[in-house]
GUMARVEX-644161 format. One line per 8 residues: number of its first residue (from 1); their letters; for each residue x, y, z of C-alpha. Coordinates in nm, 4 decimals, padded with zeros to 6 digits. Layout:
N
NUM	A	X:Y:Z ~ ...
***
This chain:
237
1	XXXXXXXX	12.6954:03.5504:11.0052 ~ 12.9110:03.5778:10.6656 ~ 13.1063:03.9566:10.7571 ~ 13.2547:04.1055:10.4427 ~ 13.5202:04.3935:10.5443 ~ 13.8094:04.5552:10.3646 ~ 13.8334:04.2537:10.1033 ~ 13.8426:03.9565:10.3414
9	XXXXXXXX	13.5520:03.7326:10.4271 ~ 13.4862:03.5178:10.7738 ~ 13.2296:03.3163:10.7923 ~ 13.0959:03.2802:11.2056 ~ 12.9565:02.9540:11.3987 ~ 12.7825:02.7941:11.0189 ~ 12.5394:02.5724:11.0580 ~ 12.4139:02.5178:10.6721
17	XXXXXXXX	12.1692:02.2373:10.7114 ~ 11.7991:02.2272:10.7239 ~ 11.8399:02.0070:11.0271 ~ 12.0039:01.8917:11.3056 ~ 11.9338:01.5886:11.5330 ~ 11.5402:01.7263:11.6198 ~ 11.5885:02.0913:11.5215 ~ 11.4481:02.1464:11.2464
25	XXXXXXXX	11.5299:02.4652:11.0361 ~ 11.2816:02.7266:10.9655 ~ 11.3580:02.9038:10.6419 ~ 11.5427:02.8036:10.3346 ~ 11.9475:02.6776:10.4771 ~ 12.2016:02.9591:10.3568 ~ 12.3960:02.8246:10.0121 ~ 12.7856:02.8728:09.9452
33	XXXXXXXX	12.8767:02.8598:09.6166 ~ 13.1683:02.6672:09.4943 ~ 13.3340:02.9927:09.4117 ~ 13.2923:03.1922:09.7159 ~ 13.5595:03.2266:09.8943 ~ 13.5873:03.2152:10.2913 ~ 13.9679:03.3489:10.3803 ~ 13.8109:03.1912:10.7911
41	XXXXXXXX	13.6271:03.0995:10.9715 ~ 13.5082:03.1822:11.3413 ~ 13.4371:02.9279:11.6074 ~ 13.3035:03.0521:11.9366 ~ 13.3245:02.6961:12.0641 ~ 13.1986:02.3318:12.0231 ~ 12.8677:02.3015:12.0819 ~ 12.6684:02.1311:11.7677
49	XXXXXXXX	12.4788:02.3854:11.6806 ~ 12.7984:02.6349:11.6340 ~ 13.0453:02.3131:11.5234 ~ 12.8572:02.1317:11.2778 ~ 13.0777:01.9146:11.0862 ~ 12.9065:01.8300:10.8001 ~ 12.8941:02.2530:10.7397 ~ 13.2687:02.2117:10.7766
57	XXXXXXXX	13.3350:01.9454:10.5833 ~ 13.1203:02.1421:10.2577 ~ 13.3730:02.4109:10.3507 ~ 13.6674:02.1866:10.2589 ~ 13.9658:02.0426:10.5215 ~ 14.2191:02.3360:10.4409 ~ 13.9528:02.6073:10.5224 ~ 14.1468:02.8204:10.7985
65	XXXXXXXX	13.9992:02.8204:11.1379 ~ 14.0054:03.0386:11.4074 ~ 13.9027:02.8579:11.7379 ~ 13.9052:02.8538:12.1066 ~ 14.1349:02.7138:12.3174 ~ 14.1103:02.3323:12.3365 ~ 13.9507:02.3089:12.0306 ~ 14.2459:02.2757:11.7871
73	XXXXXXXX	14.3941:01.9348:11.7978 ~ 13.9852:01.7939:11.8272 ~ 13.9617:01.9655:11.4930 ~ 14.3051:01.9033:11.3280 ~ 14.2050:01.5080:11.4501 ~ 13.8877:01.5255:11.2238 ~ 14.1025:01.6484:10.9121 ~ 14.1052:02.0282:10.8746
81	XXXXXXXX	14.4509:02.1098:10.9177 ~ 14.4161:02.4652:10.9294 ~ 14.2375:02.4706:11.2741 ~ 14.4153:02.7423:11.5070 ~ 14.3629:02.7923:11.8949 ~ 14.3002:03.1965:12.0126 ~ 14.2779:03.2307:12.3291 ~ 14.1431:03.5325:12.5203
89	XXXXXXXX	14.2858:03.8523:12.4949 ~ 14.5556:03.6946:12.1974 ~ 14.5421:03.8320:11.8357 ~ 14.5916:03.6771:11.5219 ~ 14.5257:03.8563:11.1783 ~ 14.3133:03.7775:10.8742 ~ 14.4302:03.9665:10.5682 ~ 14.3986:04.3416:10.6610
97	XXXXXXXX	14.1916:04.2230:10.9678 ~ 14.2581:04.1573:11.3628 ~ 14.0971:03.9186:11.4869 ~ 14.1197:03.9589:11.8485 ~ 13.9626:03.6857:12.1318 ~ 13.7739:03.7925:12.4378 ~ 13.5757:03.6199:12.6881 ~ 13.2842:03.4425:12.7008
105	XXXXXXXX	12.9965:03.3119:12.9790 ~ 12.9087:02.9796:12.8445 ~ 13.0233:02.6570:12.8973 ~ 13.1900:02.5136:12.5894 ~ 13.2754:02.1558:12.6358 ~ 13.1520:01.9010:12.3769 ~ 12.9394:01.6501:12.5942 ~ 12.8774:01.4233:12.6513
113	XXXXXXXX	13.2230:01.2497:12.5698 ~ 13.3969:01.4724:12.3712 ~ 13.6893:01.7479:12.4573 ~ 13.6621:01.9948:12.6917 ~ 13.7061:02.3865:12.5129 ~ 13.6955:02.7243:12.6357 ~ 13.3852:02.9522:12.4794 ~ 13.5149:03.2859:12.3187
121	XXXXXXXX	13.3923:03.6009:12.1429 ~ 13.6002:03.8140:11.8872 ~ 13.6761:04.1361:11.8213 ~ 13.7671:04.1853:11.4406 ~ 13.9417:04.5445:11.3467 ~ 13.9592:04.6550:11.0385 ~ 13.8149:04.9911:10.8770 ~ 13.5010:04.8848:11.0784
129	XXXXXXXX	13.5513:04.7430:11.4462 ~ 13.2563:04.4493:11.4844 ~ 13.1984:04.1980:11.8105 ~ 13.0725:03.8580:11.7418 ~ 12.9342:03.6993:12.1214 ~ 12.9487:03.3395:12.0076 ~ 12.6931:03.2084:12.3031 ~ 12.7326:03.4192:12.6496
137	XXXXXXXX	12.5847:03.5282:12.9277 ~ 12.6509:03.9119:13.0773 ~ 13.0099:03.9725:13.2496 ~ 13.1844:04.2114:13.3500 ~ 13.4553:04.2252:13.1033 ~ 13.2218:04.3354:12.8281 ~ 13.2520:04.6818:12.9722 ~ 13.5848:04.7056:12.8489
145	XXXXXXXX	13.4995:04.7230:12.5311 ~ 13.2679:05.0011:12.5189 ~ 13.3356:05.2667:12.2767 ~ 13.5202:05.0848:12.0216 ~ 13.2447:04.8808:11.8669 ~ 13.1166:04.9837:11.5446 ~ 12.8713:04.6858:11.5343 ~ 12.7810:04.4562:11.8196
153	XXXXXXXX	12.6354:04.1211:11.7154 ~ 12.4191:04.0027:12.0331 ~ 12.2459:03.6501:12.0977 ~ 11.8967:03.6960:12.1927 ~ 11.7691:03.3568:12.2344 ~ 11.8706:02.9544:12.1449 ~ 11.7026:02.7102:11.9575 ~ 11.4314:02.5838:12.2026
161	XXXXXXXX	11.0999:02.7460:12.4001 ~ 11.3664:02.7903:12.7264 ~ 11.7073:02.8946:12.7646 ~ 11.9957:02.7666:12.9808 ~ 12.2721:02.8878:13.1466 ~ 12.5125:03.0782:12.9935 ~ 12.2838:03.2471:12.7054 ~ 12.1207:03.6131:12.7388
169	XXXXXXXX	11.7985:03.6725:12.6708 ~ 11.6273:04.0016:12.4976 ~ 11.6954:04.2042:12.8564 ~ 11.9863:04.0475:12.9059 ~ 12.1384:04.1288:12.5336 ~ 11.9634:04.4772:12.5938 ~ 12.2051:04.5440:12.9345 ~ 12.4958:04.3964:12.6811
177	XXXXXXXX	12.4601:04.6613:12.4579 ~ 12.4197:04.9394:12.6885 ~ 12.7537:04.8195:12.8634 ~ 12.8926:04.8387:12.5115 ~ 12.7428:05.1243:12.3188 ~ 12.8330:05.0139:11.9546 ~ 12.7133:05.2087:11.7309 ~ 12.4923:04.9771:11.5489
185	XXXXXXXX	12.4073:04.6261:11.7736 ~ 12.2386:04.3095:11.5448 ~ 12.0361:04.0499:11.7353 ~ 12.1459:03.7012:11.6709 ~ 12.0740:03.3343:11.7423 ~ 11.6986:03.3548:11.7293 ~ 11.4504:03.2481:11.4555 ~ 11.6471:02.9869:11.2583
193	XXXXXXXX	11.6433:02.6066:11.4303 ~ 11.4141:02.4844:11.6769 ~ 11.2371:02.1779:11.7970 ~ 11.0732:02.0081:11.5182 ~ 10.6562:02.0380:11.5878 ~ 10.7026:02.2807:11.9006 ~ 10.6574:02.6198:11.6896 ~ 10.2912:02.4853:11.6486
201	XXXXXXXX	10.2325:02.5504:12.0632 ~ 10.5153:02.8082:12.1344 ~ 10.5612:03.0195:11.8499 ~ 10.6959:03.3491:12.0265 ~ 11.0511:03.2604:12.0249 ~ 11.0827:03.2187:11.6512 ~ 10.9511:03.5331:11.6036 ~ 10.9518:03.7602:11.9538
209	XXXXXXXX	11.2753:03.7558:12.0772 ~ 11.4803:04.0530:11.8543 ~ 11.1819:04.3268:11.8864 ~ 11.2000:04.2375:12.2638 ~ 11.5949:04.3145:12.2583 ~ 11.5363:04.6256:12.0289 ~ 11.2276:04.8013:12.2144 ~ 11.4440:04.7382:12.5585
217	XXXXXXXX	11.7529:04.8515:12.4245 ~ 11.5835:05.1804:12.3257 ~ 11.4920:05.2280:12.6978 ~ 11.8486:05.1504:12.7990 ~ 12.0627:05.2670:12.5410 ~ 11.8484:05.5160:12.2780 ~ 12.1998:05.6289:12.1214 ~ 12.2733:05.2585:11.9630
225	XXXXXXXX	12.0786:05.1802:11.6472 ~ 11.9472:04.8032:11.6416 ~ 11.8965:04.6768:11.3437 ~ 11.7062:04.3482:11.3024 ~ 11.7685:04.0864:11.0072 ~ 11.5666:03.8775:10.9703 ~ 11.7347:03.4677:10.8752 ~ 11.9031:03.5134:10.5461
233	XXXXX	11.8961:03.8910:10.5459 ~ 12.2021:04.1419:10.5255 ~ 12.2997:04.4991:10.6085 ~ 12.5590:04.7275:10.4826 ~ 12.8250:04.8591:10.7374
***
């Protein structure tokens, strides 16, 4: 997700390729020009399809990074000297913004043999409040943050037919939102890479997975607005 609030830009989890290892991309990759500017970016933690370091590398090594902690020397090792560790519940700023970090359900660690991270979500305040998940399963913290939210940006799914531990699905999201009441809540993660010839014998989670999390969610939670994009689309806050 590329946010856009009061003048500063962060740019969350980019994965700009059309492919990666056998996920293959469905829909044209999202293009950055060589004049627009990203003031950081958000890592929710290391997993390839979040870290991708050929997206980083078009980014540039002094592109400022707001990671997990763990995560920053790994980085800083691979050139981009900007890479800084938030943990959860710390705050750092971004321009006029607070980025804040808050827990996460997911196991972060980049196996086989590389460093061990924490997984994180973020908070970022500014004239709009807005919750990026990273990857995460329900907990109990998310509670706390209920009726501050302005926009709640939810995975819904992964890249593959099945899930694994420590992602929600569309019920699961759908419980996340009505723990949080944002105002607005945006499905995520869903739709964009999966396994390369699979979508020809299980097509439903490239396409189901959002109007599953918004029909459920209006059965949970009928005050918060869900608003689906689809890959490559936007929304004003």
């Amino acid at each position: 997700m590329l946010i856009e609030l009061g003048g500063v830009r962060l740019l969350t989890d980019p994965l700009l390729r059309s492919r990666l290892g056998h996920l293959r991309r469905h829909g044209a990759p999202p293009r950055l020009s060589d004049g627009d500017r990203i003031d950081a970016v958000l890592l929710s933690h290391l997993h390839r399809d979040h870290l991708d370091f050929p997206t980083l590398h078009q980014l540039g090594a002094d592109v400022r990074m707001i990671v997990p902690g763990g995560a920053g020397a790994y980085l800083r090792d691979q050139g981009f000297r900007r890479a800084e560790e938030l943990g959860v519940g710390q705050q750092t700023r971004a321009g006029s913004l607070a980025v804040t970090g808050v827990a996460a359900e997911h196991g972060g660690s980049r196996g086989p043999l590389g460093p061990a991270a924490e997984s994180i979500g973020f908070v970022v305040h500014g004239e709009r409040s807005l919750y990026f998940a990273g990857d995460t399963d329900l907990f109990d913290g998310l509670a706390d943050l209920a009726g501050t939210l302005d926009v709640a940006l939810l995975p819904v799914w992964g890249w593959g037919p099945t899930l694994g531990e420590g992602h929600m699905d569309p019920g699961r999201a759908a419980q996340a939102a009505a723990l949080l009441r944002p105002r607005v809540a945006v499905p995520i993660h869903w739709g964009t890479l999966y396994p390369r010839g699979v979508e020809r014998f299980r097509p439903a989670p490239l396409r189901e997975p959002p109007r599953a999390f918004a029909a459920q969610v209006a059965e949970l939670a009928p005050d918060v607005e869900v608003r689906v994009l689809e890959p490559g689309g936007s929304m004003p806050l």
